[in-house]
Backbone as CSV, one residue per row, in Angstrom:
resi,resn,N_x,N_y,N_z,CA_x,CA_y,CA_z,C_x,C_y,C_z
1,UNK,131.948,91.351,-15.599,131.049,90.952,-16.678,129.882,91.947,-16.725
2,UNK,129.506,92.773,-17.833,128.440,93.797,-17.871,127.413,92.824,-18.061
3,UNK,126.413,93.822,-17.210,125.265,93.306,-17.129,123.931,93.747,-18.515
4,UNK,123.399,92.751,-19.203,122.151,93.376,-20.510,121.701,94.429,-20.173
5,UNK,121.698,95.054,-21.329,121.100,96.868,-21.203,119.388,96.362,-21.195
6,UNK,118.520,97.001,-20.700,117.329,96.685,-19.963,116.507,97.560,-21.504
7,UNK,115.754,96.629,-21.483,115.219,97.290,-23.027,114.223,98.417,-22.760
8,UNK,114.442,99.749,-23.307,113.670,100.756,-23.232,112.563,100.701,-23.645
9,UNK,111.726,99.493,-24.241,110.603,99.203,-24.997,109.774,98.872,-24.052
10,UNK,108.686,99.588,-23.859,107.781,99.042,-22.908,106.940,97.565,-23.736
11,UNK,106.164,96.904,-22.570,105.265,95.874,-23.147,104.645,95.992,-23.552
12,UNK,103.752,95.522,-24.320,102.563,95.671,-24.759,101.571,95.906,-23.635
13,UNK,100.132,96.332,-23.710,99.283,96.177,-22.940,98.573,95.216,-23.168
14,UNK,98.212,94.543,-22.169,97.222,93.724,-22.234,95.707,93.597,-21.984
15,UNK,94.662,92.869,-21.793,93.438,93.452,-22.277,92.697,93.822,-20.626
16,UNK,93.444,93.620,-19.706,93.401,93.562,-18.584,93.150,95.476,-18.041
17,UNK,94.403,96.111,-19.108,94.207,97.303,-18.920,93.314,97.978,-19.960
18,UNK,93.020,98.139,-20.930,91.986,98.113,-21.683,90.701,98.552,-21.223
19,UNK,90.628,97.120,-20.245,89.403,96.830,-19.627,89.247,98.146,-18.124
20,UNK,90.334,97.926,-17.794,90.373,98.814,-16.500,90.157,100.474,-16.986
21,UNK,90.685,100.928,-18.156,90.376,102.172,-18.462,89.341,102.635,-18.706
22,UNK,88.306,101.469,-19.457,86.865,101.436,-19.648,86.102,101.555,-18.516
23,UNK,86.462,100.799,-17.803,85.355,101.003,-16.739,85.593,102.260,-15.338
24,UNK,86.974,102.385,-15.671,87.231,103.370,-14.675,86.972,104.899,-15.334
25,UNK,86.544,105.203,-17.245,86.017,105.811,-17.691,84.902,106.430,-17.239
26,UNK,83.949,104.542,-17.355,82.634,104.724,-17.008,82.113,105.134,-16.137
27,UNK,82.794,104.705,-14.773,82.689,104.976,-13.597,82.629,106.646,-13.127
28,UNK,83.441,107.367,-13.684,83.815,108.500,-13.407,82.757,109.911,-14.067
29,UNK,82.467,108.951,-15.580,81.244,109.498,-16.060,79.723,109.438,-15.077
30,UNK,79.622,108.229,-14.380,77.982,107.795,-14.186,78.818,108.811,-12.506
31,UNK,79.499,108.803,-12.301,80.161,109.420,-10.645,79.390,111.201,-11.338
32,UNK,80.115,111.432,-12.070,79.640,112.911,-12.550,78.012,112.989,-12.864
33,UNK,77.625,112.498,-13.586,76.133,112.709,-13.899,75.599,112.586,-12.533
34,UNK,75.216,111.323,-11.372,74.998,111.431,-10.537,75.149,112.928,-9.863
35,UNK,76.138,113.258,-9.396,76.480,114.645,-8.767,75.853,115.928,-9.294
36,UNK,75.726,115.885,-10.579,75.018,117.038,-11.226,73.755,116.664,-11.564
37,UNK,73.093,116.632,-10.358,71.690,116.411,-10.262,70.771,117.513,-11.711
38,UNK,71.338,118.757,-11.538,70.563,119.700,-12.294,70.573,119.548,-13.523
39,UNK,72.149,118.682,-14.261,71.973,118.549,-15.669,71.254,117.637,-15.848
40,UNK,70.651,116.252,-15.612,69.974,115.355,-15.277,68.160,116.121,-15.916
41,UNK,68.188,117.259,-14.507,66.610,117.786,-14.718,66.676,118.850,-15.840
42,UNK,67.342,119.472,-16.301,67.532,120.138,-17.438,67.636,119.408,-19.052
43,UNK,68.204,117.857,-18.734,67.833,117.203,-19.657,66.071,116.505,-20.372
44,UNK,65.589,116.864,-19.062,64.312,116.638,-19.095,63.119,117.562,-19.327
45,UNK,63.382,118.656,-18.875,62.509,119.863,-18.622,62.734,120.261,-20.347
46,UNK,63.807,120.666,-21.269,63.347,120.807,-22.450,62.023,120.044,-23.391
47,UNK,62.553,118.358,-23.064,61.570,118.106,-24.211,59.987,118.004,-23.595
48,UNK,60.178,118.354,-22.397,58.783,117.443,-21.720,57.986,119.264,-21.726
49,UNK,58.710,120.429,-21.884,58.060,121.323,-21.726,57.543,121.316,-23.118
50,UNK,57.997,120.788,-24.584,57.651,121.022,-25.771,56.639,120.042,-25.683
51,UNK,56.436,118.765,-25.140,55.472,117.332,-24.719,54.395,117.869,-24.354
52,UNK,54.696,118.897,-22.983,53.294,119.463,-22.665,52.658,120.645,-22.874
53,UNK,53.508,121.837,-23.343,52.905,123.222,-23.325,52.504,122.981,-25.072
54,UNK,53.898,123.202,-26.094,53.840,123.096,-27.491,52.949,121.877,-27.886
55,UNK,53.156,121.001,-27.620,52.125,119.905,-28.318,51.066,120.052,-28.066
56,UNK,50.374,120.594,-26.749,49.068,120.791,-26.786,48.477,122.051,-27.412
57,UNK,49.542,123.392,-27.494,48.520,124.214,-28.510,48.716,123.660,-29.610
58,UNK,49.770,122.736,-30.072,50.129,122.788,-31.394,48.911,121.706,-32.154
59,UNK,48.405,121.030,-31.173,47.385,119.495,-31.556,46.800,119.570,-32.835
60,UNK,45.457,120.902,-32.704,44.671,121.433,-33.356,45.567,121.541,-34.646
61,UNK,46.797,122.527,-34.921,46.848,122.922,-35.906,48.077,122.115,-36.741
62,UNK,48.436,121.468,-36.412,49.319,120.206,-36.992,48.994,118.574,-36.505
63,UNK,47.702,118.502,-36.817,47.324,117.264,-37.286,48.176,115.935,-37.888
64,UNK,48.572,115.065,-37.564,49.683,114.308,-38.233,48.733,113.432,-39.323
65,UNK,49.581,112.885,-40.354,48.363,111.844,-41.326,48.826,110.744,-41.125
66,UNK,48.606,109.586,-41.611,48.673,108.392,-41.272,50.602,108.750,-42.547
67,UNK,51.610,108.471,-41.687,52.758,108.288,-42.886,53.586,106.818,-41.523
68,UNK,54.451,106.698,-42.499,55.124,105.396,-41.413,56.320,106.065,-41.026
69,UNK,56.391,105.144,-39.401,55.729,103.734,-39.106,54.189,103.391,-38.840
70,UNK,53.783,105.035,-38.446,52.452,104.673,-37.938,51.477,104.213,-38.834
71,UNK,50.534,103.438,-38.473,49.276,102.772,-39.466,47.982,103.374,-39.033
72,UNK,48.058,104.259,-37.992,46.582,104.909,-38.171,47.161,106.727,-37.944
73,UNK,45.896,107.459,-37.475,46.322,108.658,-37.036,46.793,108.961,-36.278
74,UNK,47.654,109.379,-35.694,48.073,109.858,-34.685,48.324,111.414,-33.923
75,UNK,47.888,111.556,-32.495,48.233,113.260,-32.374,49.550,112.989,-32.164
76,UNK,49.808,114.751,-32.276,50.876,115.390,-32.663,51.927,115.292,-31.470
77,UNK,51.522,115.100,-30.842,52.481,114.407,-29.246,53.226,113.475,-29.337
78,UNK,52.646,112.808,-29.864,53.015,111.230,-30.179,54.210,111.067,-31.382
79,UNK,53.764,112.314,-32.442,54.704,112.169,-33.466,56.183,112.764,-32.814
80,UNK,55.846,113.947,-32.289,57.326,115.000,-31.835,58.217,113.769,-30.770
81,UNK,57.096,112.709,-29.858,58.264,111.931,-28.954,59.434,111.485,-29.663
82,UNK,59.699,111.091,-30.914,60.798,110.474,-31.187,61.861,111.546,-31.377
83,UNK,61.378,112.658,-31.720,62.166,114.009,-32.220,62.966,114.615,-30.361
84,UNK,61.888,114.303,-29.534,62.764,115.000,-28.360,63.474,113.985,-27.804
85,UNK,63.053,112.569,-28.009,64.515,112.011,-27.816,65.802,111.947,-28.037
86,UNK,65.671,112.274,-29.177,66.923,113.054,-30.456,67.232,114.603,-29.498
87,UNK,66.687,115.449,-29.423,66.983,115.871,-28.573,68.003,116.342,-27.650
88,UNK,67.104,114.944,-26.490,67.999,114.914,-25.400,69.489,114.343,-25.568
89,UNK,69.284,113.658,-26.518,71.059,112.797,-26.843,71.385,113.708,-27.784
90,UNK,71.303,115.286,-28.316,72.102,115.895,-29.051,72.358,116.785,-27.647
91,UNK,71.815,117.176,-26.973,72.393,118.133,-25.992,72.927,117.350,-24.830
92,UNK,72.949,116.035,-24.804,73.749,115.267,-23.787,75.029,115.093,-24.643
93,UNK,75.174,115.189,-25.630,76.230,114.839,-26.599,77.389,116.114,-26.424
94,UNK,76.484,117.516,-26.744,77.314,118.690,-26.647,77.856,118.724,-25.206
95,UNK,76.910,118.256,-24.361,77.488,118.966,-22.783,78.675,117.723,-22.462
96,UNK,78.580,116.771,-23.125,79.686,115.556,-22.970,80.822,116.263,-23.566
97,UNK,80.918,117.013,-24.310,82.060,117.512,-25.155,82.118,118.542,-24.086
98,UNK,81.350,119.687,-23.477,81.518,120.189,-22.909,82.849,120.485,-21.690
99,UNK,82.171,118.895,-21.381,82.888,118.366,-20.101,84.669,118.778,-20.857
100,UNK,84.529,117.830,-21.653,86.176,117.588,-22.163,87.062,119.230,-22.033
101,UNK,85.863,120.146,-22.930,87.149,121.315,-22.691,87.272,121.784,-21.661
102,UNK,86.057,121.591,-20.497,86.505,121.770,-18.745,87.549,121.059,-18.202
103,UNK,87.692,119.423,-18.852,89.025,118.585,-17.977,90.350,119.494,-18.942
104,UNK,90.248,119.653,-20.345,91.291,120.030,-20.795,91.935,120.806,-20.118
105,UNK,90.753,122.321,-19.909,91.691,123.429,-19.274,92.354,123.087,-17.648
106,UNK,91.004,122.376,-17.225,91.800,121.561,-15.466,93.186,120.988,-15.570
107,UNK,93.418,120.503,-17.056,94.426,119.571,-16.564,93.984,117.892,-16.484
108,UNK,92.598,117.525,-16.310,92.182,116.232,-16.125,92.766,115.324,-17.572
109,UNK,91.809,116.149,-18.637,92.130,115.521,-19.733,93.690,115.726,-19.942
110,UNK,94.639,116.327,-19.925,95.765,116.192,-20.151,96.520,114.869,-19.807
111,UNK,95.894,114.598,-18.212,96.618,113.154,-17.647,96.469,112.082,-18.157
112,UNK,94.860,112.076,-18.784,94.534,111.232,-19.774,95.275,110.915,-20.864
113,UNK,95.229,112.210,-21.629,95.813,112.087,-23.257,97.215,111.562,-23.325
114,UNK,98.307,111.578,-21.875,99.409,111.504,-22.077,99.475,109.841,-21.238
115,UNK,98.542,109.062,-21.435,98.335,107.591,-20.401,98.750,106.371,-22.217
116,UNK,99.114,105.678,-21.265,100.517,105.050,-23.075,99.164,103.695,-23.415
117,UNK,97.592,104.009,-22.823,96.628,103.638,-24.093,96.135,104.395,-25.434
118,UNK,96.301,103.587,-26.095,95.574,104.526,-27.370,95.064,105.707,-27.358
119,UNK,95.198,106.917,-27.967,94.219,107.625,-27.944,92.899,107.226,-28.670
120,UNK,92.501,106.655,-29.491,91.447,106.458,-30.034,90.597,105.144,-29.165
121,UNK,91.425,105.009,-28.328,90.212,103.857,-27.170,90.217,104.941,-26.092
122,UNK,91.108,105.820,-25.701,90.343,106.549,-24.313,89.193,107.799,-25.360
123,UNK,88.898,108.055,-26.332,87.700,108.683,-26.582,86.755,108.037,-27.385
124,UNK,86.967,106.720,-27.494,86.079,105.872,-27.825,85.694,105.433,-26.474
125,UNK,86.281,105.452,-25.327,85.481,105.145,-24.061,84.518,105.918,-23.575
126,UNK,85.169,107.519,-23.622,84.165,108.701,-23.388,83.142,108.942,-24.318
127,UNK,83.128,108.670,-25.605,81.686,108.095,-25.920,81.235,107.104,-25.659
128,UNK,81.110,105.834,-25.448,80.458,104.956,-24.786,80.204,105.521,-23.636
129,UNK,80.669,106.232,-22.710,80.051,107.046,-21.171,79.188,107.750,-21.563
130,UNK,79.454,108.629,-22.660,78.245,109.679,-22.575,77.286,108.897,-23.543
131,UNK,76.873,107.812,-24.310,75.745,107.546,-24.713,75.120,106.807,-23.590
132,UNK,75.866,106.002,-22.958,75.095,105.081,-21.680,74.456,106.217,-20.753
133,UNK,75.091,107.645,-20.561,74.509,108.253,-20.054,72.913,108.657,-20.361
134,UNK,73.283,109.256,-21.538,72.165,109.631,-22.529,71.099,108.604,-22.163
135,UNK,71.481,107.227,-22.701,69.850,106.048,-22.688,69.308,106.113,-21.011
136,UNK,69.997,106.461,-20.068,69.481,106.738,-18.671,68.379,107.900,-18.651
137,UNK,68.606,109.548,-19.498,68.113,110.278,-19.670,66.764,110.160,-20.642
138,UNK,66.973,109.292,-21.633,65.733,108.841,-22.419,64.845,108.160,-21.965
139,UNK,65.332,107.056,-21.306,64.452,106.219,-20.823,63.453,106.622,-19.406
140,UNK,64.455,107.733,-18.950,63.676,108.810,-18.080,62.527,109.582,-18.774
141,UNK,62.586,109.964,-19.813,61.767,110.522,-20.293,60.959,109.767,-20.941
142,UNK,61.366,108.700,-21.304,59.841,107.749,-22.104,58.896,107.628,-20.823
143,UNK,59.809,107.174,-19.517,58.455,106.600,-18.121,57.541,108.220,-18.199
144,UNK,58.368,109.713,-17.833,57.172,110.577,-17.796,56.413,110.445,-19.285
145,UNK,56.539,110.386,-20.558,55.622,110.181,-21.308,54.825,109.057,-21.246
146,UNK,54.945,108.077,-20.735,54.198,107.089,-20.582,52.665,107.312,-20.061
147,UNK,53.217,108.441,-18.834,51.775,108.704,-18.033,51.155,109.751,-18.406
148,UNK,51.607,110.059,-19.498,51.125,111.391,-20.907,50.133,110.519,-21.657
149,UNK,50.353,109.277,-21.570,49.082,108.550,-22.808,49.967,108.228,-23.748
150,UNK,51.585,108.160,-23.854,52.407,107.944,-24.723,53.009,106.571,-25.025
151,UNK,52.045,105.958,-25.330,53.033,104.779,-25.521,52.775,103.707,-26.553
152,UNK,53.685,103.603,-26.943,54.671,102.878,-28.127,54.436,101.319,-27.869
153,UNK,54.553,100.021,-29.139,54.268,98.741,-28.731,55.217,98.377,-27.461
154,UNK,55.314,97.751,-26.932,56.336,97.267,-25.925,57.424,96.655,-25.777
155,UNK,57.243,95.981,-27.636,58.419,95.691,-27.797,59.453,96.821,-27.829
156,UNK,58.201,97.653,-28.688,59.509,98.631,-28.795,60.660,99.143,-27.859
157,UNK,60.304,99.185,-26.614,61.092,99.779,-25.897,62.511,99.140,-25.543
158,UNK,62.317,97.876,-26.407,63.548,96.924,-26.500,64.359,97.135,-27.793
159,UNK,63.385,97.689,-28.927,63.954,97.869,-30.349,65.099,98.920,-30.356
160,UNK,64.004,99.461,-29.694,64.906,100.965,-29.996,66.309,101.101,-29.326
161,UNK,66.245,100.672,-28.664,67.814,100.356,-28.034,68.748,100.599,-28.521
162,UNK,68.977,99.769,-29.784,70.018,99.883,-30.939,70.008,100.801,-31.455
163,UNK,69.288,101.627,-31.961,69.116,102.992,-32.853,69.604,103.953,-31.468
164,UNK,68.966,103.768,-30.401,69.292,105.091,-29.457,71.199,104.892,-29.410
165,UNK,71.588,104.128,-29.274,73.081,103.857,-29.222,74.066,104.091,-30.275
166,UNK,73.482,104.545,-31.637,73.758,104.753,-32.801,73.802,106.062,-32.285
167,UNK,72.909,106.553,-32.435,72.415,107.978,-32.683,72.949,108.454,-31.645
168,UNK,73.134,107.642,-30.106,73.761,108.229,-29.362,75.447,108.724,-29.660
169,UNK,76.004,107.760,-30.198,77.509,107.861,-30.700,77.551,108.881,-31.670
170,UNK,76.521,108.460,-32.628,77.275,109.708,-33.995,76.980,111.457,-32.998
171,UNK,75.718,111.696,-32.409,75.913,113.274,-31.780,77.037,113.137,-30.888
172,UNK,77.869,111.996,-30.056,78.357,112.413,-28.725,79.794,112.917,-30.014
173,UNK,79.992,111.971,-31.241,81.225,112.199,-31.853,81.659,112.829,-32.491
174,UNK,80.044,114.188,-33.156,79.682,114.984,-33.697,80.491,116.284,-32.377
175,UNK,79.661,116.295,-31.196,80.146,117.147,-30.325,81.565,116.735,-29.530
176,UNK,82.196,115.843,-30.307,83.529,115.819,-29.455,84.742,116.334,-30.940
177,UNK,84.442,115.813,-31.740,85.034,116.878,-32.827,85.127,118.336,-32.907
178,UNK,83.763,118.545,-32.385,83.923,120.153,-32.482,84.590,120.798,-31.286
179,UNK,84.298,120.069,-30.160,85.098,120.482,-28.448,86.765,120.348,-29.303
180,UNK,87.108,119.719,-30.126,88.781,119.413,-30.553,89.223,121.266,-30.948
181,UNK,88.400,121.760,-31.366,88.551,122.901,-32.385,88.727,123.968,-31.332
182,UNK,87.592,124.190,-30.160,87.683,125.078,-28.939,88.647,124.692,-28.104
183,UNK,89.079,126.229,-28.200,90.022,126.286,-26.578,89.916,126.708,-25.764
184,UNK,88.310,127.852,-25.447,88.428,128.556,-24.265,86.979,127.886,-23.996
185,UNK,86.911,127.480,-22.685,85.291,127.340,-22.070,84.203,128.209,-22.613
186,UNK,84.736,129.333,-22.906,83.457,130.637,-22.703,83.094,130.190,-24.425
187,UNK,84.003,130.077,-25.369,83.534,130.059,-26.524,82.835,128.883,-26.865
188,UNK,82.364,128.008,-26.165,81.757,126.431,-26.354,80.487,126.892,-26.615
189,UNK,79.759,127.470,-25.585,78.677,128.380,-25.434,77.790,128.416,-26.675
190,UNK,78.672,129.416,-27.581,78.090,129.963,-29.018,77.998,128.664,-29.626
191,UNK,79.002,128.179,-29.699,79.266,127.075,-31.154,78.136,125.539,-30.730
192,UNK,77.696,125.648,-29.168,76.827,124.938,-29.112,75.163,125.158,-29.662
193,UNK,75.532,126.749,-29.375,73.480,127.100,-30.224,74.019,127.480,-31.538
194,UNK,75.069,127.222,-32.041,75.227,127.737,-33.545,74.858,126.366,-34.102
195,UNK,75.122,125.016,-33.474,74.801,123.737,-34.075,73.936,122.814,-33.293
196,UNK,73.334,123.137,-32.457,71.892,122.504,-32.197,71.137,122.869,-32.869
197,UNK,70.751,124.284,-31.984,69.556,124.545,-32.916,69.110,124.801,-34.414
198,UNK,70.233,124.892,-35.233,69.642,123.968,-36.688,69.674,122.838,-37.443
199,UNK,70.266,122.200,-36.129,70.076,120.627,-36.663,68.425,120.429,-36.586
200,UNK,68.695,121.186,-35.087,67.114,120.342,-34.249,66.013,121.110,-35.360
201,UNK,66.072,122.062,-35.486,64.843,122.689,-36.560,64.800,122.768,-37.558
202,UNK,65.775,122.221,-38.231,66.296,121.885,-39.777,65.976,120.403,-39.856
203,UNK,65.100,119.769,-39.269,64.971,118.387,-39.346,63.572,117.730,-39.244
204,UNK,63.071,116.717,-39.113,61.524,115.822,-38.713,61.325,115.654,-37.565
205,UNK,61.949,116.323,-36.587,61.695,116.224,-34.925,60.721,117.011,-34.645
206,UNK,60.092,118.028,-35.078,58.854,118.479,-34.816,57.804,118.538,-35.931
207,UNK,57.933,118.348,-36.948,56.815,118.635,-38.278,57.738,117.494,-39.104
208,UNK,56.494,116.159,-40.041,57.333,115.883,-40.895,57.535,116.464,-42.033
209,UNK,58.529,115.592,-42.958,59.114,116.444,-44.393,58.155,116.757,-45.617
210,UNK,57.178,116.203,-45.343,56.142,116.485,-46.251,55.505,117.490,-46.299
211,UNK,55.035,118.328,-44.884,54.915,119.299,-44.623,55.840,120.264,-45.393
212,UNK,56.698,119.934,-44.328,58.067,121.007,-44.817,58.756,120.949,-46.592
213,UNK,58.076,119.701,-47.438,58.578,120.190,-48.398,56.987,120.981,-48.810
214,UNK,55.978,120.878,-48.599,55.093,121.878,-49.363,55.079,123.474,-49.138
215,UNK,55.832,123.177,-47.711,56.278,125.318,-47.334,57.504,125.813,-48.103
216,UNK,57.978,124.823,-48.414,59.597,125.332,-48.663,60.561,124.296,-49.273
217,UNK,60.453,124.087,-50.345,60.929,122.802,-51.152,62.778,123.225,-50.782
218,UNK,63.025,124.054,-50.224,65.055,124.214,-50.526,65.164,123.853,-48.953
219,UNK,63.931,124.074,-47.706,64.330,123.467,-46.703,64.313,121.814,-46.549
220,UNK,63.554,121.081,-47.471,63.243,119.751,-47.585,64.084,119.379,-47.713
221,UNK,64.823,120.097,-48.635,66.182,119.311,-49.152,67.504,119.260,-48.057
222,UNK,67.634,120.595,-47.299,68.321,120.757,-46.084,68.161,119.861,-45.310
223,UNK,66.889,119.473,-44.801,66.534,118.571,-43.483,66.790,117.365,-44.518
224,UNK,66.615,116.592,-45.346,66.938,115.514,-46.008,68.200,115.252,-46.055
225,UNK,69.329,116.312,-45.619,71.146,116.454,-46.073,71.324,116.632,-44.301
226,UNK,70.181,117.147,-43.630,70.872,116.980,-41.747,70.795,115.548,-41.451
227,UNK,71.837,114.907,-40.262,71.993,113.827,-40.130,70.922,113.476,-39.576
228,UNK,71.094,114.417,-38.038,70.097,114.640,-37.651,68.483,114.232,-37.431
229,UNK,68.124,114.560,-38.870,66.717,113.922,-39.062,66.844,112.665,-39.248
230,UNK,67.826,111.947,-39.714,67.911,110.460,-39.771,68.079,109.793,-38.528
231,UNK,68.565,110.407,-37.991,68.813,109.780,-36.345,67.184,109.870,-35.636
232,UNK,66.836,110.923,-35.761,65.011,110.979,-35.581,64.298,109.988,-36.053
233,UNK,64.694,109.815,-37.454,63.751,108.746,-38.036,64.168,107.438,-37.360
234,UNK,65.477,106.978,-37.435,66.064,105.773,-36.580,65.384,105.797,-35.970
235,UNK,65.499,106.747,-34.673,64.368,106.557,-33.466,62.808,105.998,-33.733
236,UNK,62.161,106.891,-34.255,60.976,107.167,-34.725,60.385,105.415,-35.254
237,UNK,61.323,104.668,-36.397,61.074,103.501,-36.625,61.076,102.161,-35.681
238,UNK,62.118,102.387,-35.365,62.744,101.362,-33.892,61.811,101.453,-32.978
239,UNK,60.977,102.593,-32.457,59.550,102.411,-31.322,58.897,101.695,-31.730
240,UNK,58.319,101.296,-32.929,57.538,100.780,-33.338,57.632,99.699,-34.467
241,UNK,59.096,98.837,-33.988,59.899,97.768,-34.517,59.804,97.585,-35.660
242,UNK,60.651,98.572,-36.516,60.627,98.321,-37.985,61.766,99.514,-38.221
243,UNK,62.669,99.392,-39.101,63.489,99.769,-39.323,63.678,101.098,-40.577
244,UNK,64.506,102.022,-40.637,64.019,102.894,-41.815,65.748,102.628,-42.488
245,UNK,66.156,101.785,-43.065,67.340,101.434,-43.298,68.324,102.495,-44.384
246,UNK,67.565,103.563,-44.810,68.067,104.964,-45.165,68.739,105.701,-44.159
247,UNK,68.049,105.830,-43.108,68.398,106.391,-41.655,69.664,105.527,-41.235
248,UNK,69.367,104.524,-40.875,70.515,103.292,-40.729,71.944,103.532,-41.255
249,UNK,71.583,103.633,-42.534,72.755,103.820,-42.787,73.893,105.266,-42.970
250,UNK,72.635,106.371,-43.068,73.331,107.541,-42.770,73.805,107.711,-41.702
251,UNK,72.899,107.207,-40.401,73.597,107.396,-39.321,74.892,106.766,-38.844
252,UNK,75.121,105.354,-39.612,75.981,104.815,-39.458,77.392,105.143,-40.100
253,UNK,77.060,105.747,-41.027,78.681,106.590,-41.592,78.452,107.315,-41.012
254,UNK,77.500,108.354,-41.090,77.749,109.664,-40.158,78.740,109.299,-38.447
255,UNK,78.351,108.530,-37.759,78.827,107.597,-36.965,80.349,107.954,-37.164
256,UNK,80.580,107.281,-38.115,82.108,106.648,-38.124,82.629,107.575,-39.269
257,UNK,82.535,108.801,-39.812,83.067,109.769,-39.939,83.525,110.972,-39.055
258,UNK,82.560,111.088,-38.143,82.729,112.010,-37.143,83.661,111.070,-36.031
259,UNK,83.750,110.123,-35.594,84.197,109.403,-34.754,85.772,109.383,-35.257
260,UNK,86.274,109.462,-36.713,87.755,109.420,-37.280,87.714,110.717,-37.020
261,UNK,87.128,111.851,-37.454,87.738,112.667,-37.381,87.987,113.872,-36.193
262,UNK,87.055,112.887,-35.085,87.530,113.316,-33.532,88.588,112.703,-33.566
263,UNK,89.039,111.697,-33.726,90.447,111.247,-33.701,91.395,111.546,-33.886
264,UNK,91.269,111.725,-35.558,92.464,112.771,-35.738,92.755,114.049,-35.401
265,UNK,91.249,114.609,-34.937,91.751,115.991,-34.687,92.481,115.839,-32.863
266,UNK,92.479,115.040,-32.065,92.620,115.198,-30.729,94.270,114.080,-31.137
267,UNK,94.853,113.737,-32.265,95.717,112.904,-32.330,97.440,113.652,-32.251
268,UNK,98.592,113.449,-31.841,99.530,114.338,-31.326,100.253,115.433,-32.351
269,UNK,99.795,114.733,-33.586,100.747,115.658,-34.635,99.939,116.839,-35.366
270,UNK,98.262,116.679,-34.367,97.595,117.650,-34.790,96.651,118.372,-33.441
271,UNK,95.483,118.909,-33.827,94.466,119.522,-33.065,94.889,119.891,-31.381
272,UNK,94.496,119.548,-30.515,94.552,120.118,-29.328,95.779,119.602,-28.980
273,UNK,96.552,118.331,-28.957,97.927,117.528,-28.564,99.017,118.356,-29.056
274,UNK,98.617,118.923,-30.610,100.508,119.928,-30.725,99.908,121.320,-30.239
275,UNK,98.787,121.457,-29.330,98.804,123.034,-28.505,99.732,122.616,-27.345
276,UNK,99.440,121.513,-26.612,99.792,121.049,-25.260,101.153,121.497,-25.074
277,UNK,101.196,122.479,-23.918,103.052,122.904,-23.567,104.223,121.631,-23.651
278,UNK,105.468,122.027,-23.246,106.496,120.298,-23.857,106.056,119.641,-22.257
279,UNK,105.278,120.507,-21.291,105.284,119.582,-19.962,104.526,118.756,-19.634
280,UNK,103.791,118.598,-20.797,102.237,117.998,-20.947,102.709,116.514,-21.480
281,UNK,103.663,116.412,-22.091,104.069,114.964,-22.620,105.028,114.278,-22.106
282,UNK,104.952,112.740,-21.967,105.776,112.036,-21.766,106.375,111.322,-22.171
């Protein structure tokens, strides 16, 4: 009597593993940051050198006016904090992508991409790692501004939460789209100062737009079209519990445009998955 042919269909997963990929994500992320003590202080030493050297010559000659959220005057220290928080979660974002084309070429990410969960939940996990990372790095930097004379209502530091987690996702998904496109380590390099630094200076993180539209009405319009500055403003409102729901919502498609189209580009019938040799799949 033959025995039933054993069905080649695997099971479903259940939420058991899901769960285990997430946290063994997470784990491996907060394992890495820990260890690289130096990216940690390099995340810090940018904005806090613009906090203390640039903001103080800059005091005198960029005066801020009363615009919102704020209701009185404020120095110019005070205005740029929300801008270097933005910042630190755009260059924690790139070096998160970073990482990826280092596991790619290792081989790490390969073991990953070929594991029979979703692809769009194992890099929806690695962003959730690298923004949780990120709010560790911010919130590092709000305590040294604190003892700068920097500080924000108290709620705020609860508001903002939500906006930093936004803003954290749309840059980490911004810089994991573009890691889809690179294939060699060395070329990450360029394409990282080809798109920081004109987000970051094409935007309201250091001077607002009012300024910048009376120097140059075609850059106003630029920094008004970078996401960027909306993610600033997010920030910028949320310290001081009130919302800029323009920002909100750019950031929030921006969000979930860049987040599909890391997807598809890292998905098998395209971007980095049909480079992968036939030994790479299972």
């Amino acid at each position: 009597m033959s025995m039933p042919a054993t069905s080649s269909i695997s099971a479903p997963l259940g939420i058991g593993a899901y769960l285990t990929c997430l946290l063994g994500i997470l784990w491996r992320e907060s394992l890495r940051f820990l260890h690289q003590r130096e990216r940690f202080v390099s995340a810090l030493v940018r904005p806090l050198v613009w906090l203390f050297i640039f903001a103080a010559g800059f005091r005198q000659v960029l005066g801020i006016s009363i615009v919102p959220p704020y209701e009185t005057y404020i120095l110019y220290e005070v205005y740029i904090t929300p801008g270097l928080i933005a910042m630190i979660q755009l260059f924690n974002g790139m070096q998160s992508s970073l990482s990826m084309v280092y596991d790619r070429e290792m081989g790490n990410m390969r073991t990953l991409l070929v594991s029979p969960l979703p692809r769009w939940f194992l890099l929806l996990c690695k962003l959730l790692a690298g923004m949780l990372v990120s709010l560790l790095q911010v919130f590092a930097f709000l305590l040294i501004a604190w003892f700068w004379d920097i500080t924000p209502p108290p709620i705020g530091y609860l508001t903002v939460i939500p906006a930093l987690m936004l803003s954290g996702l749309m840059l980490g998904a911004l810089g994991m789209l573009i890691s889809s496109a690179i294939r060699q380590l060395e070329s990450f390099a360029g394409v990282m100062n080809f798109v920081i630094f004109p987000m970051f200076f094409a935007s309201s993180a250091l001077y607002p737009l009012w300024r910048v539209q009376e120097g140059s009405p075609m850059l106003y319009y630029v920094c008004q079209l970078n996401p960027f500055t909306h993610a600033v403003e997010l920030i910028r409102f949320a310290l001081y519990d009130k919302v800029n729901w323009l920002s909100l919502a750019v950031v929030a498609v921006c969000t979930a445009v860049f987040t599909l189209g890391a997807v598809m580009a890292y998905d098998p019938g395209r971007g980095f998955a049909r480079r992968m040799p036939a030994g790479g799949e299972t």
